[in-house]
N, C-alpha and C positions, 0 to 999 in steps of 0.2 A: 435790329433784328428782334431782341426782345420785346420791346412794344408792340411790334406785329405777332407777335406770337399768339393771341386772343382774336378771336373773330369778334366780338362786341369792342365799340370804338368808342370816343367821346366828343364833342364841339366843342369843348370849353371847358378850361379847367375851374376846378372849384373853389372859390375864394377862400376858404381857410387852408387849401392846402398851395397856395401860391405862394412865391417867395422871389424873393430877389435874384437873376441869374447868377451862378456861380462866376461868369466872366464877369461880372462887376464887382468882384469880391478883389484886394488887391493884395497878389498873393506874397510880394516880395514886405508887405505891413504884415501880414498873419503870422508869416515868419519870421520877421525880423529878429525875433530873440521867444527863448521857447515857451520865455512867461506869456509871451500874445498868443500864441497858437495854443498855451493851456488855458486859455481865458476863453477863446475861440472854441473851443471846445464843451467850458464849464455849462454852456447855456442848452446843447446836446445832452450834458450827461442831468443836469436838473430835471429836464423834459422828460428821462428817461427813470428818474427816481419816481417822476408823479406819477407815469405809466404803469411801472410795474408795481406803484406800492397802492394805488386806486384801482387798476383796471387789469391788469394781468398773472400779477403774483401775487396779489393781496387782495383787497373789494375786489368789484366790477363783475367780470366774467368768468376769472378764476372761482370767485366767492361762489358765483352762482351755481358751476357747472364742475368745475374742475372736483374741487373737496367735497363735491356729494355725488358724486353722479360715477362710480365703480362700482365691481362686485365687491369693496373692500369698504369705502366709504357711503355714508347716504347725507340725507337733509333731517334737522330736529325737527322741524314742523308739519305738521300736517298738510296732507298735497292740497287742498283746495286752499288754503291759505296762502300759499304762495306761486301761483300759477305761472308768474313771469318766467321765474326761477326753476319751478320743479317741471315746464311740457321743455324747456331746450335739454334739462340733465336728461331726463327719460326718453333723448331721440323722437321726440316732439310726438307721442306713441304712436310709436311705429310711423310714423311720417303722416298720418292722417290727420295730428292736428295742426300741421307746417302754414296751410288757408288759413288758420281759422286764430293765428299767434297774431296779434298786434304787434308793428315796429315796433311802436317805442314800449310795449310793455313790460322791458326791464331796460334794455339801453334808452340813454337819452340822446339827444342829438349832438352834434360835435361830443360824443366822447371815447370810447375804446380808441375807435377808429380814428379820429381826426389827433388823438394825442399820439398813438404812436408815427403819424406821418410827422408830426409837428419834431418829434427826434429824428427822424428819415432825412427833413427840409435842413436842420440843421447840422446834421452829419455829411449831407451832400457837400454845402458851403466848404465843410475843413479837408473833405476829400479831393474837392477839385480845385482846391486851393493851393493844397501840396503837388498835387497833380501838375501845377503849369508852373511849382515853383522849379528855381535852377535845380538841378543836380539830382532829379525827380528817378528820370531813367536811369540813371548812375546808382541812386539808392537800390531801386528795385534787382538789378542784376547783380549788386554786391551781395545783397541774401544775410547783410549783417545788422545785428541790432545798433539801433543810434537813438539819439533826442527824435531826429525828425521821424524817423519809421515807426518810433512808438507812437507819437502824434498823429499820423498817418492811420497805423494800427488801432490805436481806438477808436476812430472815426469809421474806419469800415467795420470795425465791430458792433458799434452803435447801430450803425446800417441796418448790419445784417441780424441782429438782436430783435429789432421792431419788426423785421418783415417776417424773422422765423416768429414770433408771436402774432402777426397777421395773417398769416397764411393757415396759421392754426384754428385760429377762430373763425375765419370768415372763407377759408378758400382760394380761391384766384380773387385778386387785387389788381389795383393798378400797379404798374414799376416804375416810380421816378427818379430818375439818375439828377436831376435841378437843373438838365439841360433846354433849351427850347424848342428842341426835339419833340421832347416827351409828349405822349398823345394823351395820356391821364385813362386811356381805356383798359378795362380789364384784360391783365396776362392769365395764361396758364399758370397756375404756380411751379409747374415740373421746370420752366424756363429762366423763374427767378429762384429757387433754388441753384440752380446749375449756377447763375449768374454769382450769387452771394457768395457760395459754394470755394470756386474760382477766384474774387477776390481776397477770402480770409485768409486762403492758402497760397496767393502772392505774399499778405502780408505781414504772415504769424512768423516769418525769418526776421524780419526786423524788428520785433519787438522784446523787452526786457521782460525775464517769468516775475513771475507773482514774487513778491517782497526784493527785489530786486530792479525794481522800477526810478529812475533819479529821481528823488523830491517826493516820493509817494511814498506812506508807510503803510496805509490802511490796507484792504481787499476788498474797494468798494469802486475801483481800478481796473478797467480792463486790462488785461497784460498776454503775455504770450500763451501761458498758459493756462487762460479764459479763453483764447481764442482758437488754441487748437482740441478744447473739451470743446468749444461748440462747434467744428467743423463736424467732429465726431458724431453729436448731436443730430444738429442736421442732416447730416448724409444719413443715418436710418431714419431718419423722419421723409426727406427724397426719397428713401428706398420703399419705403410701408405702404399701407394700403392705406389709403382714404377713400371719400366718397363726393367724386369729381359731377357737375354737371353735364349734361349733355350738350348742350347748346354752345359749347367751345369747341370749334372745330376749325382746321386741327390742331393738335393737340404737339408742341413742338418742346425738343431740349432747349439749351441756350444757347446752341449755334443753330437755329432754326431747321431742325432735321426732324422728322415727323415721329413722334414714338408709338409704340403700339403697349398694352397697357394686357395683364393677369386680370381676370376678376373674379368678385367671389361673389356668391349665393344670387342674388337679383335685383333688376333694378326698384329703384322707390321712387315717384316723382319725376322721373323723367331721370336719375342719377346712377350712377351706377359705382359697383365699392371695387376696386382694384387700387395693383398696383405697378408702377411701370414695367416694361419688362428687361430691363437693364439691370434690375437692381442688386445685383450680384456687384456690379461697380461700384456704388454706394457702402455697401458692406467691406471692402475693401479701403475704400478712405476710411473709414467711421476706425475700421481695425490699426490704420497706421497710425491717427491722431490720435486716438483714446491711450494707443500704444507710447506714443511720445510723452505724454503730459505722466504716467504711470515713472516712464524710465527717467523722466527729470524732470518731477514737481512746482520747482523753485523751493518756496518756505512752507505751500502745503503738505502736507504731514497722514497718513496713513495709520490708527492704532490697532496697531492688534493687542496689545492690553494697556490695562487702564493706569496712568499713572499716580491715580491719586491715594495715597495712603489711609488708610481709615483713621477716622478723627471722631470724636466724642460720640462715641456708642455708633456712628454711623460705620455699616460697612458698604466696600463701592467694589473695586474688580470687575467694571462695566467697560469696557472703552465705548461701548453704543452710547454709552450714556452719558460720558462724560462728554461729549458733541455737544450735546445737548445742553449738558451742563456751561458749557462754555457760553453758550448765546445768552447767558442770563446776566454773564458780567455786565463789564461801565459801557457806555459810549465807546470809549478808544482800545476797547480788545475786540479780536477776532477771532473766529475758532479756529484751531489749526487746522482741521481739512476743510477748511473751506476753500474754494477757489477765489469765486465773487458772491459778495453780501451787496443785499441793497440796505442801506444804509440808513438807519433813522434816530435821531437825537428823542432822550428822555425827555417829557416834558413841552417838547416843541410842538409846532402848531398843525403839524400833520397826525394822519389816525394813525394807528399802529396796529395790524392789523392781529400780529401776532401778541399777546395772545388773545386778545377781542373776538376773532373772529375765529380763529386756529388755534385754539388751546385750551387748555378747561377749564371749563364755564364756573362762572363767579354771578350768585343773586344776593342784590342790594342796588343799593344807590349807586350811580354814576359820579358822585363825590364823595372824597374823606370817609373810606371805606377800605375792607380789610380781606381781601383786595375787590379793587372797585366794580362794577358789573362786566362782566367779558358774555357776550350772547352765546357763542359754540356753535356757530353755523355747520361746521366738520364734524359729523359723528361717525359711529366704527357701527358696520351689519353687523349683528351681534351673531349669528350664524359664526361668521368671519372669526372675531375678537373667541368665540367657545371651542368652534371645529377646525377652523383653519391653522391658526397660531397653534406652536407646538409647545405647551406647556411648559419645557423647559428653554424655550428660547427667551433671552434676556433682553429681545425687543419688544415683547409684545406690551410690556408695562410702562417702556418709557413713549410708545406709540397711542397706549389705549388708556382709559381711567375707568371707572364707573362710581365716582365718586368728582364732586366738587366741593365750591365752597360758600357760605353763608357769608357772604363780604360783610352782612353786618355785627356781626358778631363774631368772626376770626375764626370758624370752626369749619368741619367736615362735614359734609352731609354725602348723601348716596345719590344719584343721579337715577330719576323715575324715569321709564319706558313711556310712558305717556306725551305725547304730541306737546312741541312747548322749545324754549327757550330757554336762553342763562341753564342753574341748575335748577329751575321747577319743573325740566320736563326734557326731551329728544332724548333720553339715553344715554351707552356708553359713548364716551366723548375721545376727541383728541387730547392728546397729552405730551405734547414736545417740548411746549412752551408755557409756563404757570407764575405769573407772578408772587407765588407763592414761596420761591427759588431766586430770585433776583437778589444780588449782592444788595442792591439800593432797589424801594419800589417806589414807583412817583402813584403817593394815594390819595393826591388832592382830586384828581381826576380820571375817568375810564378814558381809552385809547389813545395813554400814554406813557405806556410801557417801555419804549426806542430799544424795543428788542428787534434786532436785523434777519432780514429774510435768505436764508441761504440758497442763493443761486443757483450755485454750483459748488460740487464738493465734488470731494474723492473717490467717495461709496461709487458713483455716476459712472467715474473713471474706468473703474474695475470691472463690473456690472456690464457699462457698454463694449467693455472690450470683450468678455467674457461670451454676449451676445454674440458680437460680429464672428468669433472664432467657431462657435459652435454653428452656424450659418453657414461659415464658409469651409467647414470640416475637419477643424483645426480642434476636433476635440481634447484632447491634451491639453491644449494650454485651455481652454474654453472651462476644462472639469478644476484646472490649476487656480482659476481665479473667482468659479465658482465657491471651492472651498475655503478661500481666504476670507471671502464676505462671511461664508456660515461656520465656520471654526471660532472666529470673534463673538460670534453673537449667542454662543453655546458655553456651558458651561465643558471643562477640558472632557473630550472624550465620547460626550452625547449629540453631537452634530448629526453623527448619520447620516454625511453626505451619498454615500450607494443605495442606500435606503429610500432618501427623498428623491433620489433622483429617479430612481425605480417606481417610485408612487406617482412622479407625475409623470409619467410615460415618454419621457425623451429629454435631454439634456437639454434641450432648446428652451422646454418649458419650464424645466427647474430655473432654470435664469429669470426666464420671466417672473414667476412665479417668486422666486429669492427677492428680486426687484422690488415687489409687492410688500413683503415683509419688509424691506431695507427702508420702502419711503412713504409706508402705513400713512394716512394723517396727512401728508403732505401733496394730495392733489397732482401725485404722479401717474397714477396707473389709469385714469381715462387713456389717457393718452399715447400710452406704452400696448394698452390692451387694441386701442383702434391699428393702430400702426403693425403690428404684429397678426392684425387676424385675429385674432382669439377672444374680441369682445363677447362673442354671440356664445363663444361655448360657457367663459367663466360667466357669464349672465346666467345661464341656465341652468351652471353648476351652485349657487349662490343661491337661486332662488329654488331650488330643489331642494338642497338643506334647510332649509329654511322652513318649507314645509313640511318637513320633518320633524326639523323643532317644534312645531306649531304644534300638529297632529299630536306628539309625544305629550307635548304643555298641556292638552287640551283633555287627552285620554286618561293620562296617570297623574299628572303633576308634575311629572317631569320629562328632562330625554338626556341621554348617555351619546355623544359623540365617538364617534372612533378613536381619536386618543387620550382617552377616557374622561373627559372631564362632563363635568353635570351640571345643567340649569335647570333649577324646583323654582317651584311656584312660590317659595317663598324664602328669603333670607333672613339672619336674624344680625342685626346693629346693638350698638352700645358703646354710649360715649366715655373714650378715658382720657388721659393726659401723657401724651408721648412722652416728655420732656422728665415726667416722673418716674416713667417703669421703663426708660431707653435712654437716656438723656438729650434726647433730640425728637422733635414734633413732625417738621420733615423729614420722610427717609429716601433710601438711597435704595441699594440694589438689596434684595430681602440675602441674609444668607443661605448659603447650603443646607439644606437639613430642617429650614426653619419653615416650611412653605403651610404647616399647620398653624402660625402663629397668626393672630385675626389682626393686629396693628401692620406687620412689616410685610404680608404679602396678601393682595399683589403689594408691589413694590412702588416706588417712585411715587409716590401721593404724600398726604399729611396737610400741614399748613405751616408756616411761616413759623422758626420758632420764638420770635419775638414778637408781637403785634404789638404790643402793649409799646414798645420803643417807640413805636408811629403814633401812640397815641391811644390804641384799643385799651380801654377801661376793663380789667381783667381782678379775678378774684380766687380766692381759696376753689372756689367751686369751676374754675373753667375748666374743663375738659373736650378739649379740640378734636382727636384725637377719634376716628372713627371705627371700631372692634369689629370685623364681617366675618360670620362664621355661614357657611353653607353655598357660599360662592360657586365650589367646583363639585363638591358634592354633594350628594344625596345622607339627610341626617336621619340620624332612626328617631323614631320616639321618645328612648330616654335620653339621646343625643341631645333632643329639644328641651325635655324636659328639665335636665341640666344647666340648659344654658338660662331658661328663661329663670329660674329660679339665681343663675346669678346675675341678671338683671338686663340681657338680652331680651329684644325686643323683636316681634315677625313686622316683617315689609315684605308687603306684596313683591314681587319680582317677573318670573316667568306669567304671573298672573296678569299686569298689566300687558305685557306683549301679547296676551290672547286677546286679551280686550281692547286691544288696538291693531288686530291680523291682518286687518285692509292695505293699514302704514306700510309695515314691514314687509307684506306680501305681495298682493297685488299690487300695490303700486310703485313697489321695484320694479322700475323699468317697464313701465304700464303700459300693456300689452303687444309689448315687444319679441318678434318671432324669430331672432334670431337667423333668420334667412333674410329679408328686405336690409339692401344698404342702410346702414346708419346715418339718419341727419344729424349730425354732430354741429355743426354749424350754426351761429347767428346770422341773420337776416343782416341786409344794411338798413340804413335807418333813413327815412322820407327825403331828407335833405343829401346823404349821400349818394342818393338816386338821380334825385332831378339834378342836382351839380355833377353828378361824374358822368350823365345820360345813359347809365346802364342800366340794367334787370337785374331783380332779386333770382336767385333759381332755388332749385332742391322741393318747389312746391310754395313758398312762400310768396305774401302779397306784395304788390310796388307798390301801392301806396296805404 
């Protein structure tokens, strides 16, 4: 029924995505003992490290679209410089350059797409394995965790893991079950949701939660409670709005029952942006499994404060931070809320995307450097990081920077508004991830950090459930776990939960909106914003500030945000040595009371306090340590005059963003109206055309 669901069919399936039938798989060998069926497995779950840490959660398409392409995040570089990249984040503008994008001009051939079916082919193999072994049906009706149901269970999580990352990117896909069936033509995706949907939730009862797995220590593991966050998942990603082609008709669930679809604003390309009209049922699962994994975690862990004591001149009282803090240990820890990490060795021979790609930026050599180049393809709208963040929230510092590092010489610098890379240039940057904070740093070479990518965490848990409640009118509990997210991340007493919720005009969007704040940096809110509606507003809201900013930079020198902070045209730097007047060069969370001090806030920056242990040749005179005075305010004359006389220096600041207002302005989301569906989507690529015999849609070329 599934395969019928898409009007577009195919003749022939595509050589890289063929495989061996499941019925010649020999299922009473896969099973024999659990060591084979985790062996059987291992080659799904590898396929599935290179996907998400190349192409989905790391490089590939995340890199391209996901961590630049918000009202929260952008791109360092200048848009004609990277065109691949910056016409799919900015909705190909407005759909009118969708013609005129080359296939392969940022994907290559066999790759997003051919890697994640290449985990699909071999998740099918252990599914239908288990499937025809003895005592199959007898497991699924018992509804109790065993060896084989967890074996079982992460094979349909793998499944469902690559199709919910397909469908994201691309749309309707083909559905291959690895039967001979299978017709290889494009589904609806409303039909292989339903399909995945259905399977997680036969087989999240048979699985062990997280740290409670036989033989597994890590969280790099699907487990039960990886799989009933991602039903959760799922089901409001099925519920939300996309921007469906037209040329699929009709448009059917998973038991081939025709649906009828909401839509918003108009179509683009022949596409149109709704969402099904069912989706009240979707919010309902999302509300029971987000709700399970909250009420019994397994070994994931929830902080509402911080437990780490203050150590040599550092003060912390973060628990936001201390998440973070944790991904920077060895190889063999995990953070405790984390659910699933994808998993990467220091040193080994894969990229690490974090913090290379995702974290702040490091200029120098790509060897034996302090620490080694990292590019910063994720940067923060500075709109965002001045107007949006509420000054005393405790995430905005460990999300944002404006400052990096001189990898060749171990020191701070401040990160220029000008078009650019590493720290010579894009701005304020991401900051979750900094090699500068690694227990051990590997500095022989860049992108080999084996700092792990967090999947899925906790924050997620609370957040989607908090969502589905206030959706489905269960405000109570909706406002209950709203403020559990924002009481943590405030200092005691300043959260202001009535307040912020009053400012964004409806409880709904304080969630959202909270969401935003929770996973700043992290290439969450593309996709929360599409799914929800609300791209077109926070776009306009985002770029309306913005020109605010600009106008204010451009008229006075400066501009005054509504909760009160200030960007001038110029800051004043000056180098000192943490370790001398703090006893520590990295710091942690700024204290209370101290937010005038030019070393400790913003907070969470610095550099490494030993470098010299790796090797950095250091002296009487090194001073790492970067002093910013004028950051949030506006200085007076003798303010200035004071400082420069003790040997503060002016740097351009709001003056570069003037002089680059095209970056930040216009081509945020270039000339995007906020009414035409969103093209959100990658194109397929030449080869997956003519092999699967289908059409590109949404306005894009077939060949």
């Amino acid at each position: 029924m599934l395969c019928a669901a898409g009007i577009l069919t195919l003749t022939a399936c595509s050589d890289f995505l063929e495989t061996d039938s499941p019925s010649k798989t020999d299922a009473a060998f896969v099973f024999s003992t659990s060591e084979t069926a985790r062996a059987a497995l291992e080659g799904a779950y590898a396929d599935w490290t290179t996907a998400a840490n190349s192409k989905v959660f790391g490089d590939g398409l995340f890199y391209a679209s996901d961590v630049a392409g918000s009202d929260i995040e952008r791109h360092p570089e200048g848009f004609t410089a990277q065109p691949g990249r910056h016409y799919p984040e900015c909705f190909y503008q407005n759909g009118t350059y969708a013609n005129s994008y080359s296939l392969l001009s940022y994907q290559k051939e066999n790759d997003t797409y051919a890697s994640l079916y290449s985990v699909i082919n071999k998740a099918n193999i252990v599914v239908a394995a288990t499937q025809q072994s003895d005592g199959f049906e007898e497991m699924i009706a018992s509804g109790v965790e065993s060896t084989m149901g967890q074996l079982y269970g992460e094979a349909v999580a793998l499944k469902a893991t690559a199709y919910r990352e397909l469908l994201k990117y691309f749309g309707d896909v083909p559905y291959l079950s690895g039967k001979a069936t299978d017709s290889g033509g494009l589904c609806g995706r409303d039909s292989i949701y339903d399909v995945i949907l259905d399977e997680l939730i036969a087989a999240a009862p048979l699985m062990y939660r997280v740290g409670s797995i036989p033989g597994i220590t890590g969280k790099n593991y699907f487990s039960r409670t990886y799989v009933e966050g991602l039903i959760g998942r799922i089901a409001l990603e099925a519920a939300g709005y996309q921007t469906r082609r037209g040329d699929i008709s009709p448009r059917t669930d998973g038991k081939g029952n025709t649906l009828t679809f909401e839509t918003m604003g108009t179509e683009n390309n022949g596409a149109s942006y709704g969402r099904r009209s069912d989706w009240r049922n979707y919010y309902e699962i999302a509300k029971k499994y987000f709700k399970a994994v909250i009420d019994n975690p397994g070994s994931a862990k929830f902080y509402t404060t911080d437990p780490r004591a203050d150590e040599n001149g550092r003060t912390y009282g973060n628990p936001y931070q201390y998440f973070f803090q944790q991904m920077h240990e060895g190889d063999d820890d995990y953070a405790d809320e984390s659910i699933f990490e994808v998993s990467l060795a220091q040193g080994a021979g894969n990229n690490c995307p974090r913090p290379y790609s995702f974290g702040r930026p490091s200029t120098g050599a790509g060897k034996n450097n302090y620490p080694c180049k990292n590019y910063g393809q994720g940067r923060i709208n500075p709109a965002f990081y001045y107007g949006m963040f509420d000054p005393n929230d405790m995430r905005r510092d460990v999300s944002c920077t404006v400052t990096g590092s001189d990898g060749a010489k171990g020191t701070e610098i401040i990160l220029p508004f000008n078009p650019g890379s590493q720290a010579k240039g894009g701005g304020i940057s991401f900051n979750k991830w900094d090699e500068n904070r690694q227990a051990k740093v590997w500095t022989a070479a860049q992108r080999k950090s084996g700092i792990n990518a967090p999947y899925m965490r906790m924050s997620e848990m609370y957040l989607g459930y908090a969502e589905a409640c206030a959706v489905l009118g269960d405000d109570g509990e909706a406002k209950r776990y709203l403020t559990i997210i924002r009481e943590r991340a405030f200092p005691k007493g300043k959260a202001n939960v009535d307040a912020f919720i009053s400012s964004e005009g409806s409880l709904l969007e304080a969630i959202i909106d909270e969401r935003g704040f929770e996973f700043a940096g992290e290439g969450d809110r593309r996709t929360v914003l599409i799914r929800t509606g609300l791209i077109g507003k926070k776009i306009k809201a985002i770029k309306e500030l913005t020109t605010k900013m600009m106008n204010g930079l451009a008229s006075d020198g400066y501009y005054q945000f509504d909760n009160g902070n200030v960007i001038s045209a110029k800051i004043y730097t000056k180098n000192v040595d943490g370790k001398a007047l703090y006893k520590h060069r990295l710091t942690a969370q700024c204290p209370e009371g101290m937010e005038d001090n030019p070393v400790l806030y913003p907070s969470w920056r610095g550099v490494n306090d030993d470098w010299a242990s790796y090797g950095l040749a250091v002296d009487a005179s090194y001073a790492p340590n970067l002093a910013i005075k004028g950051l949030f305010k506006k200085l007076s004359a003798d303010e200035i005059a004071a400082l420069e006389a003790d040997g503060y220096k002016a740097v351009d600041w709001g003056n570069t963003l003037v002089n680059n207002r095209d970056e930040y302005e216009k081509n945020l989301f270039l000339d995007y109206d906020y009414t035409k569906a969103p093209i959100h989507y990658w194109p397929f690529t030449p080869n997956v055309l003519s092999n699967g015999g289908f059409t590109n849609g949404y306005g894009f070329k077939n060949e």
